[in-house]
C-alpha positions in Angstrom: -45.4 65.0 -86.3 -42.9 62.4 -87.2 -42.0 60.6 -84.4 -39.1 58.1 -84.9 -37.1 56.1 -82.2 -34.0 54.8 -82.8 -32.2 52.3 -80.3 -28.7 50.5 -80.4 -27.7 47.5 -78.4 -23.8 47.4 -77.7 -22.5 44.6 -75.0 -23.0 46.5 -71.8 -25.4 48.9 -73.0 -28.6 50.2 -74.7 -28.9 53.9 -76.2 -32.3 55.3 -77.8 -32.5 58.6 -79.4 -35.9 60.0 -80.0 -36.4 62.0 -83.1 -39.2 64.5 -84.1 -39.2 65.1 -87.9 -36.0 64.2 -88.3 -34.5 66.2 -85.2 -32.6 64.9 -82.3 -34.6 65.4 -79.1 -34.3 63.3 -76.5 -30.9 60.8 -75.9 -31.3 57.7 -73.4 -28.4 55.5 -72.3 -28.8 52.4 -70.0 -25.7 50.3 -68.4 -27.3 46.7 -68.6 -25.6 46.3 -64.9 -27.3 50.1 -64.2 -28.7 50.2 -60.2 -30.4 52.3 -58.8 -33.1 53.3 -61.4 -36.1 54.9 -60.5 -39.0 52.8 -59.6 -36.7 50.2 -58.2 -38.5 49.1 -54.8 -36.3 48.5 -52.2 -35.7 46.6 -48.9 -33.9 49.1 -47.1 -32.8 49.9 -43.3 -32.9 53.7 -41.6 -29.3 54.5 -40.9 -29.6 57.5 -39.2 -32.4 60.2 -38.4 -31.7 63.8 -39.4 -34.5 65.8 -37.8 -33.0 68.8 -38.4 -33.7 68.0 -41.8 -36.9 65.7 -41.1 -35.3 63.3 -43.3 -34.0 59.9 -42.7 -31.1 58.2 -44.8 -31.6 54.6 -45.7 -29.1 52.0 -46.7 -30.1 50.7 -49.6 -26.6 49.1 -50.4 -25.6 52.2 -52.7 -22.6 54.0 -51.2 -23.8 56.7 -50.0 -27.1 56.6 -47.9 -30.2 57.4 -49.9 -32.6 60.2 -48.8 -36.2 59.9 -47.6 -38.0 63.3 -46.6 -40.8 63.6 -44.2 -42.8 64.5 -46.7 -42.3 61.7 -49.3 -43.1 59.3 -46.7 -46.7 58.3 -47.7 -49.3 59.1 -45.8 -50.2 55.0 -45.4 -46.6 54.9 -43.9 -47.9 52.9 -41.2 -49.7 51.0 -43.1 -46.1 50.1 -45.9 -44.4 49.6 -41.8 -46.8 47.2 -40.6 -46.8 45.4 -44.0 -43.6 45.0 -44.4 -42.8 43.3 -41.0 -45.8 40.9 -41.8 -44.2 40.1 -45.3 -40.6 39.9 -43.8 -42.3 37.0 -41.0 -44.3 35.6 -44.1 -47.4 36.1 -42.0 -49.1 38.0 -45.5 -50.2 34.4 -47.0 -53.7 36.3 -48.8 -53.3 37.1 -52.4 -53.2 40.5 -52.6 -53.6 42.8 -49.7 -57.2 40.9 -48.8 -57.5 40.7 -45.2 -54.7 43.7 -44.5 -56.2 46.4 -42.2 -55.5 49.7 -43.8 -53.8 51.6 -41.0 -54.5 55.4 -40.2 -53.0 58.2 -41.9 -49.7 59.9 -40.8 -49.7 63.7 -39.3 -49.1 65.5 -42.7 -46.9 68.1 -40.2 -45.3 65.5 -38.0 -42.0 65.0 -37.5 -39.2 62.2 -39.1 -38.5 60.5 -35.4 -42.2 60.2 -34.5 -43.1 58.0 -37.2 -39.5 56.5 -37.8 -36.9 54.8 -35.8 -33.2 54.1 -36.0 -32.2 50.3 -37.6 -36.2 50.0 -38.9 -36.7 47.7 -42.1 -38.4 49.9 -44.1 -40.1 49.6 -48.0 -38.9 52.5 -50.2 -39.0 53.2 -54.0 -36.4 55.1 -55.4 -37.5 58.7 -56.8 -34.6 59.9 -58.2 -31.1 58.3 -59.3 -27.9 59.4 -57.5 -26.8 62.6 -59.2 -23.0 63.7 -58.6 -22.3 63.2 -55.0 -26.0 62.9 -53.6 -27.2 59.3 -52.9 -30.9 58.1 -54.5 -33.8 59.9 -53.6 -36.5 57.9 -52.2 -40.1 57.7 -51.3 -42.6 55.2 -48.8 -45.5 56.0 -51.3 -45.1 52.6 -53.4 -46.6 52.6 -57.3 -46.6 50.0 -59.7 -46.5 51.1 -62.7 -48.1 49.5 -66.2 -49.2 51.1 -69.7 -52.2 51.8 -69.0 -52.6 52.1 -65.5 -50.6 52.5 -62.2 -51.1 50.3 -59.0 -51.7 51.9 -55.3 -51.3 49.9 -52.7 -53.1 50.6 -49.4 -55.5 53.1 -50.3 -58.6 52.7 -52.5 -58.5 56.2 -54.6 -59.4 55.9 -58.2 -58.0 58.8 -60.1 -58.1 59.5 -64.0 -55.5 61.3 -65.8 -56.2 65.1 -66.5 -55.7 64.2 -70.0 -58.7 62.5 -70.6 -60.9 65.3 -70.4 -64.1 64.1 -71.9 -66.4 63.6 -69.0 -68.5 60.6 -70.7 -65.0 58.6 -70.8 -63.4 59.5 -67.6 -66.7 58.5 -65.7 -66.9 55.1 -67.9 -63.3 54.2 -67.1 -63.7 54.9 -63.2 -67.1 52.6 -63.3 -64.8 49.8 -64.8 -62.1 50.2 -62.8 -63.7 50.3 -60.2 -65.9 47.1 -60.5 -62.2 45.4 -61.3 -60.1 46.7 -58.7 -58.7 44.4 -55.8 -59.5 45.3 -52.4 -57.0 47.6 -50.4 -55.6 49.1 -53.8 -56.2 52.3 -55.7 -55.5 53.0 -59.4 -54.1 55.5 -61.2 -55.7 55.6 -65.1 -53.4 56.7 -67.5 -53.7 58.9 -70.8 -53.3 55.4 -72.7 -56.4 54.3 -71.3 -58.6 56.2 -73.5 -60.8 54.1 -75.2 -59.6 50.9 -73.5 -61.8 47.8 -73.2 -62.4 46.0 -70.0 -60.5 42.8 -71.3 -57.3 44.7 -71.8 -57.5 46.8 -68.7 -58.5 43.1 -66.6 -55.9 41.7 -68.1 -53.1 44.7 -67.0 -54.6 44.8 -63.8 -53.8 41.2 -62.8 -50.0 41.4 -64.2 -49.6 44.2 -61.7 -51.5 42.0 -59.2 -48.1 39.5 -60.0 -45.7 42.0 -59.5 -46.9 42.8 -56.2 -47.3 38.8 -55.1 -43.5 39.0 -56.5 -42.5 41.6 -54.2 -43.9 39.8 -51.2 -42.3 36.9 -51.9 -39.0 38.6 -52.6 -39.5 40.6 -49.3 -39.9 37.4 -47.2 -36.3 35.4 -48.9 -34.9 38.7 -48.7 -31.1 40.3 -46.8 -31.4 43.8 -46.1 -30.8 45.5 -47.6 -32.0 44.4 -51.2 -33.8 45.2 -54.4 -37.0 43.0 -54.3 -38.9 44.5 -57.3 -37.0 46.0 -60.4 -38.3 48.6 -63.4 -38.7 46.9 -66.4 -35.7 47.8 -68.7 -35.2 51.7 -69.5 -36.5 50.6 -73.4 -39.9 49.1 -72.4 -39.9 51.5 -69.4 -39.2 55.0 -72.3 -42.0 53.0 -74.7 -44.6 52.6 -71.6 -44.3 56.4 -70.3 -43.9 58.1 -73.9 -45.3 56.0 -76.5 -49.3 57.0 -76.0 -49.1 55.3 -78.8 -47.2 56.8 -81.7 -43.8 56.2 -83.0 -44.3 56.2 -86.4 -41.0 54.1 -86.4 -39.0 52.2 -84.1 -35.3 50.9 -85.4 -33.6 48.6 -83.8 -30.2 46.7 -84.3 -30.6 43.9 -82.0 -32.3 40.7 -83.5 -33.5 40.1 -79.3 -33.9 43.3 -78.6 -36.0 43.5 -81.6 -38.4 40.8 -80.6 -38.6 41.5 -77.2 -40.0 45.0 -78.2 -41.8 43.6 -81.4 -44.1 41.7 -78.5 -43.9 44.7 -76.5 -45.5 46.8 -78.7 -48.1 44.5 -79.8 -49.2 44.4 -76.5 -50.3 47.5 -76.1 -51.0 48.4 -79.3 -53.9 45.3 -79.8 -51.8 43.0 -82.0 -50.0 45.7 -84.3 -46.2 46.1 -84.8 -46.2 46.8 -88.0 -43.8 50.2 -87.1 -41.0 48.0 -85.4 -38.1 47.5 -88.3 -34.8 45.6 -87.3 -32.3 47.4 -88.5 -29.5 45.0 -90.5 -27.2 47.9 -92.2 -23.4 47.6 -92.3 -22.8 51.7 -90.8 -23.7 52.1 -87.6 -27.6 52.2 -87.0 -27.2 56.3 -85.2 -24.9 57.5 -88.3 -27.3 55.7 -90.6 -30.3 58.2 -89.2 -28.1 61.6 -88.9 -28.0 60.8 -85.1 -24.6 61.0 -84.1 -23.7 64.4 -86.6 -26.8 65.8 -84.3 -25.2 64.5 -81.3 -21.7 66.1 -82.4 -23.9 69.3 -83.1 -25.8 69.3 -80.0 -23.6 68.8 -77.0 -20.9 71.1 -77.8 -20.5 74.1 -75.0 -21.7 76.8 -77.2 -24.3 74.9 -80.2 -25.1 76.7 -83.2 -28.9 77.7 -84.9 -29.5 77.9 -88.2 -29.0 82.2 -87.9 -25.6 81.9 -87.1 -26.9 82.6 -84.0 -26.0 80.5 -80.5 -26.0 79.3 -76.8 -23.3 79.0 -74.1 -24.3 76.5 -71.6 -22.6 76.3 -68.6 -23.4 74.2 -65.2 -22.4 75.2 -61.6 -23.3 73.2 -58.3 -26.6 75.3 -58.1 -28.2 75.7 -61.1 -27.5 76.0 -65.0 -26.9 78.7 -67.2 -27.7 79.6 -70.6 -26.6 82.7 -72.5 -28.3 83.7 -76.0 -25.7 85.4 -78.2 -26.7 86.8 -81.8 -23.6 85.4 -83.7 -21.8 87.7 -86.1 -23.9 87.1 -89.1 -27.3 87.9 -88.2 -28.9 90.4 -89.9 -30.0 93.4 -88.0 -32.2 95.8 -90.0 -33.9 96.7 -86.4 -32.3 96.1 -83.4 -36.0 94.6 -81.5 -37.1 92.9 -84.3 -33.5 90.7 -84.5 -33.7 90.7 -81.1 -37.2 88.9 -80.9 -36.4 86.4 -84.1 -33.4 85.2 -82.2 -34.8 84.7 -78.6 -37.5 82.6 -80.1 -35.2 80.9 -82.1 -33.1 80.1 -79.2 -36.4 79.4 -77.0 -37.2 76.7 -79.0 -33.3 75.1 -79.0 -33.2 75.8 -75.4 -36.4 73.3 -74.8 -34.8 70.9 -77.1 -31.4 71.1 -75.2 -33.1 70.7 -71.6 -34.6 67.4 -73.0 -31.9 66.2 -74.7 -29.3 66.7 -71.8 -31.6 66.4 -69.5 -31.0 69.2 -67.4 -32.8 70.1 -64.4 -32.9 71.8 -61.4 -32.9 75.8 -61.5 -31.7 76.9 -65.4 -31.3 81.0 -65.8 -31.3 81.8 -69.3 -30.3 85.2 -70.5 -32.1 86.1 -73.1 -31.3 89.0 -75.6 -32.8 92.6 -74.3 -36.1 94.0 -75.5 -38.0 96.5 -74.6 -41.4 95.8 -76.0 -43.9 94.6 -73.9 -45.2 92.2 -76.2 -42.3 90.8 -77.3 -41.3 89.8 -73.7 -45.3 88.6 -73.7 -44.7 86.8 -77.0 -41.0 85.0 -75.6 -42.5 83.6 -72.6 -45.6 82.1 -74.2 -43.3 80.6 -76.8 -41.3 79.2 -74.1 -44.1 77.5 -72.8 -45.2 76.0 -76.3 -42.0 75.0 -77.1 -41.7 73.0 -73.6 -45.4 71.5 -74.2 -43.5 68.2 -75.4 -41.4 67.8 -72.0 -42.6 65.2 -70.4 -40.1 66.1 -67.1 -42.1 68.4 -64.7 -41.2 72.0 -65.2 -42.0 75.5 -64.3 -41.5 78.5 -66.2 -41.2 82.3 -65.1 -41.7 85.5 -66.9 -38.4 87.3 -67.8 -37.2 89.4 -65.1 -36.5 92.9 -64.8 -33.0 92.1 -65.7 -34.2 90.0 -69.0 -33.6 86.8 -67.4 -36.0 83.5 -67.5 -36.0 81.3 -65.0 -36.7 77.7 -65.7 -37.3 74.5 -63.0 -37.6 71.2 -63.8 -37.7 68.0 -62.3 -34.7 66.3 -62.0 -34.5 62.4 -61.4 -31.2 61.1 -62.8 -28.0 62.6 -63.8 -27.6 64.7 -67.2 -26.2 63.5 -70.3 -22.6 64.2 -70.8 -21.0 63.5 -74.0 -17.6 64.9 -74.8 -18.0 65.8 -78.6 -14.6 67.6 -79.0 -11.9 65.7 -81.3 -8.0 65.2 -80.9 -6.3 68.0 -83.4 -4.8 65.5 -85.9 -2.7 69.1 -86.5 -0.8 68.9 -83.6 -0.9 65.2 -82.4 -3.4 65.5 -79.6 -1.9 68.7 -77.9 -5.1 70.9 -79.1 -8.6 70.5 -79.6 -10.9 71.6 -82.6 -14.8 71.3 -82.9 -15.8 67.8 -84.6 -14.9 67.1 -87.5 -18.4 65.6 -88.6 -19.9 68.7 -88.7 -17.2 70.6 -91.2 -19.4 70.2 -93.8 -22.1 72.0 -92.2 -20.0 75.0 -91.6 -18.8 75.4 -94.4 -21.9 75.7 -96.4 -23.5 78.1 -93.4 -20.0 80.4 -94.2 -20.7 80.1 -98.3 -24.1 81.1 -97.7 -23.2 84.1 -95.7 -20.7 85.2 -97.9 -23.6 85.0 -100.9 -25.8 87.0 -99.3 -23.0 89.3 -98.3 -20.8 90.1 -101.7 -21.6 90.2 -105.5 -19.2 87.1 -106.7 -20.4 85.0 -108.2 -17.9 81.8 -108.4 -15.8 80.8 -105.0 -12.6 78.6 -104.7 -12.1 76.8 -101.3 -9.2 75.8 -100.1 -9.5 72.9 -97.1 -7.4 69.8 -96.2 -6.8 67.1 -98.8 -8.8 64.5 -96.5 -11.8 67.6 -96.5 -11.4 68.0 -100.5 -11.7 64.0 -100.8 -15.2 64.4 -98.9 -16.4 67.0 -100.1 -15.9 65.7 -104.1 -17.2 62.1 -103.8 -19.1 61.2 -105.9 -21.9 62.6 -108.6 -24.0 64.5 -106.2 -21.0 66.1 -104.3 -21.1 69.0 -102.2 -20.0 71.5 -104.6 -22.9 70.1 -106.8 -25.5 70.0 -103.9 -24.5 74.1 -103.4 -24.6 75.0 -107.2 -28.3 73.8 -107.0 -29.0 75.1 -103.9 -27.3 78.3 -103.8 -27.0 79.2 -107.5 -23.0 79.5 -106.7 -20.4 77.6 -108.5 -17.4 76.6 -105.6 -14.1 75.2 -106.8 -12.9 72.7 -104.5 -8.8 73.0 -104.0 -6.8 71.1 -101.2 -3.6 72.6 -99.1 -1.6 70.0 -97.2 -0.2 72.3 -94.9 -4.3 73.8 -93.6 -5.0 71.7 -90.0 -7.8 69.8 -90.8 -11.0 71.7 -89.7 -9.8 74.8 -91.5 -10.8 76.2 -94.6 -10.6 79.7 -96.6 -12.6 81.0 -99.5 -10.7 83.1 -102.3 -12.3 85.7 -104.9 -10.9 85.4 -108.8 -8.1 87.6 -107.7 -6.7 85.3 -104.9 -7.8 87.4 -102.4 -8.9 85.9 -99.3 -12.6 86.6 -98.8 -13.3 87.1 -94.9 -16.4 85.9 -93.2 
């Protein structure tokens, strides 16, 4: 697979669009002021108790109080407690956590106000972003995070990542993790570890070391509340949890940008960054690689497949919904067999769509009926396939008696929302059409149809003169890219009076041909 990632650096912000041979599939956007991002450690101070809930809500100076369950607590709560008074008083002068006694475990059943109290300064990491009107989500379990492996403080567990599954490997890197780890922390070993020599992993191991002697400085000069340990940027934070290695290309259009992630990327890749480009191009870097026509295609209410056939995606407090519809130009020679060529068509966009809009939660999809057994067999395990690539946490049910599949999956930060409709230039901005980026597209997806459809064999179209102008630049214009592609000779004719997204086909005769 093709793997390309393509990022652009305005003034206040950075966007990164991941593509898989050629396709849009995941869309990124950081505010360089963004707060709040998960992984951010924080300072904060329990506001109130809710033991109703057995949750507390900390101030963490966002405005509305972020939430920390009983359960994400940690069980070495007393341990993060007692730690963070002793860093607060700088009494923690070791390196490290040398010399710290590792407290006992919390009651994994207790309750919120046993174990917590009112105006406490507490350590918290945030766990998920503040989505509509919820604060951040946070947790007491504290992790710092690096390529190839992740940092646990108080506790001395050495896990490897399921991943790694050959046995020889994963017992090689526990031996030399474990012959490198500080006292009073456990590691995490990542996928990306594979194969890893001791060097590297030494080397990784102490810059995590730093970040934690960071935070306890921070913690001791630090108001509360306050951030005292930050993610690295969403860019090198996207590269360290899904590059295991492989982008076959990264474009960038920022000369600092570009270096900054040119030295990233060596890093851990050994010395090569051969596949890091700095993009110098007059258009703008995402029209320059078909991102923002996918974009325009992608986020509309109700997007379009190749069939004709489409989605309408529509959110509610509770949960999303997505409902499969055949499209009028679908063939349907048997009414199961369509039926199972357009749900796994549409299983496969609706994976693509969840990544790319990062939608989570509960999502009920309502798929078209069938009544075989297997085909409902044959949906679901395509489902799963086509979700393989998700790196979000997400659970997927068989369809229901009802034809329904229901979807969960993990939800950390608010979805992408992009607006793709356009300003009718027809009526001065009283209206709205689809964009008009993608008129090209439809139009060739009608001329097809129609092909397959009647017996003529020449077209005339008749579209707005600003449509007629694009469509008949230059040598290899559209009417010559259809002629070879469809066999079909189109004559191109412009009509001042048509809005500007609309266009008709005529026979010979001048008969309107309806699609």
């Amino acid at each position: 697979m093709n793997k390309e990632l393509v990022i652009h650096q305005a003034k206040n912000s950075v966007s990164l669009a991941l593509l898989e041979d050629g396709k849009l599939m995941e869309l990124h956007e950081q505010k360089l002021d963004d707060q709040f991002q998960v992984g951010d450690i924080y300072l904060g101070t329990v506001k109130r108790m809710s033991p109703g809930l057995n949750a507390a809500f900390v101030n963490i100076g966002h405005p509305k109080d972020a939430f920390l369950h009983y359960t994400d607590l940690s069980p070495k709560l007393k341990s993060v407690a007692a730690y963070t008074k002793m860093a607060m008083q700088g009494q923690q002068k070791a390196p490290g956590l040398e010399g710290f006694r590792i407290l006992p475990d919390i009651d994994k059943k207790g309750k919120i106000d046993q174990v917590l109290k009112k105006k406490q300064h507490i350590l918290v990491q945030v766990l998920k972003e503040p989505i509509s009107t919820k604060g951040p989500r946070l947790t007491c379990e504290i992790t710092i995070p690096g390529h190839n492996l992740v940092l646990l403080p108080f506790t001395e567990i050495i896990t490897v990542s399921k991943k790694v599954t050959e046995s020889e490997e994963r017992n090689r890197l526990k031996k030399l993790i474990e012959s490198i780890r500080p006292s009073n922390f456990g590691v995490i070993i990542r996928t990306a570890a594979k194969g890893k020599k001791v060097a590297e992993l030494h080397e990784e191991l102490l810059g995590l070391q730093e970040k934690w002697e960071q935070l306890k400085r921070n913690i001791k000069s630090a108001d509360v509340p306050s951030r005292v340990l930050t993610e690295i940027d969403r860019t090198n934070s996207f590269l360290r949890d899904a590059v295991s290695g492989s982008f076959n290309k990264i474009i960038v259009n920022d000369k600092d940008l570009y270096q900054n992630l040119d030295a990233y990327v060596k890093k851990i890749s050994g010395g090569n960054s051969k596949n890091v480009s700095h993009y110098t191009g007059k258009k703008h870097i995402f029209e320059q690689h078909d991102v923002k026509r996918q974009i325009k295609a992608a986020f509309t209410k109700t997007p379009t497949m190749g069939s004709g056939a489409y989605l309408v995606i529509e959110a509610t407090e509770a949960m999303h919904v997505i409902d499969v519809n055949s499209g009028p130009k679908t063939k349907r020679s048997d009414q199961e067999e369509a039926a199972i060529t357009v749900n796994l068509e549409a299983a496969e966009e609706i994976a693509r769509q969840l990544r790319l809009r990062d939608l989570g939660g509960l999502i009920i999809i309502d798929f078209i009926d069938m009544r075989n057994r297997d085909n409902k067999q044959k949906l679901y395990t395509s489902m799963k396939k086509f979700m393989e690539g998700d790196r979000a946490q997400h659970t997927i049910l068989q369809l229901s008696r009802f034809g329904l599949m229901q979807i969960t999956r993990q939800r950390v930060k608010p979805e992408i929302q992009i607006n793709t409709a356009e300003l009718c230039s027809a009526c001065n901005g009283t209206g709205k059409v689809a964009p008009s980026i993608l008129i090209a597209d439809e139009i060739e997806k009608n001329l097809e149809h129609l092909i397959e459809n009647t017996s003529l064999n020449k077209f005339r179209l008749v579209v707005h003169p600003y449509v007629k102008a694009y469509l008949t630049k230059g040598i290899w214009n559209k009417p010559r890219q259809w002629y070879f592609k469809l066999g079909k000779r189109v004559k191109v004719q412009e009509n001042a009076d048509f809005p500007f997204n609309n266009f008709k086909f005529y026979d010979d005769m001048d008969d309107e041909i309806h699609v």
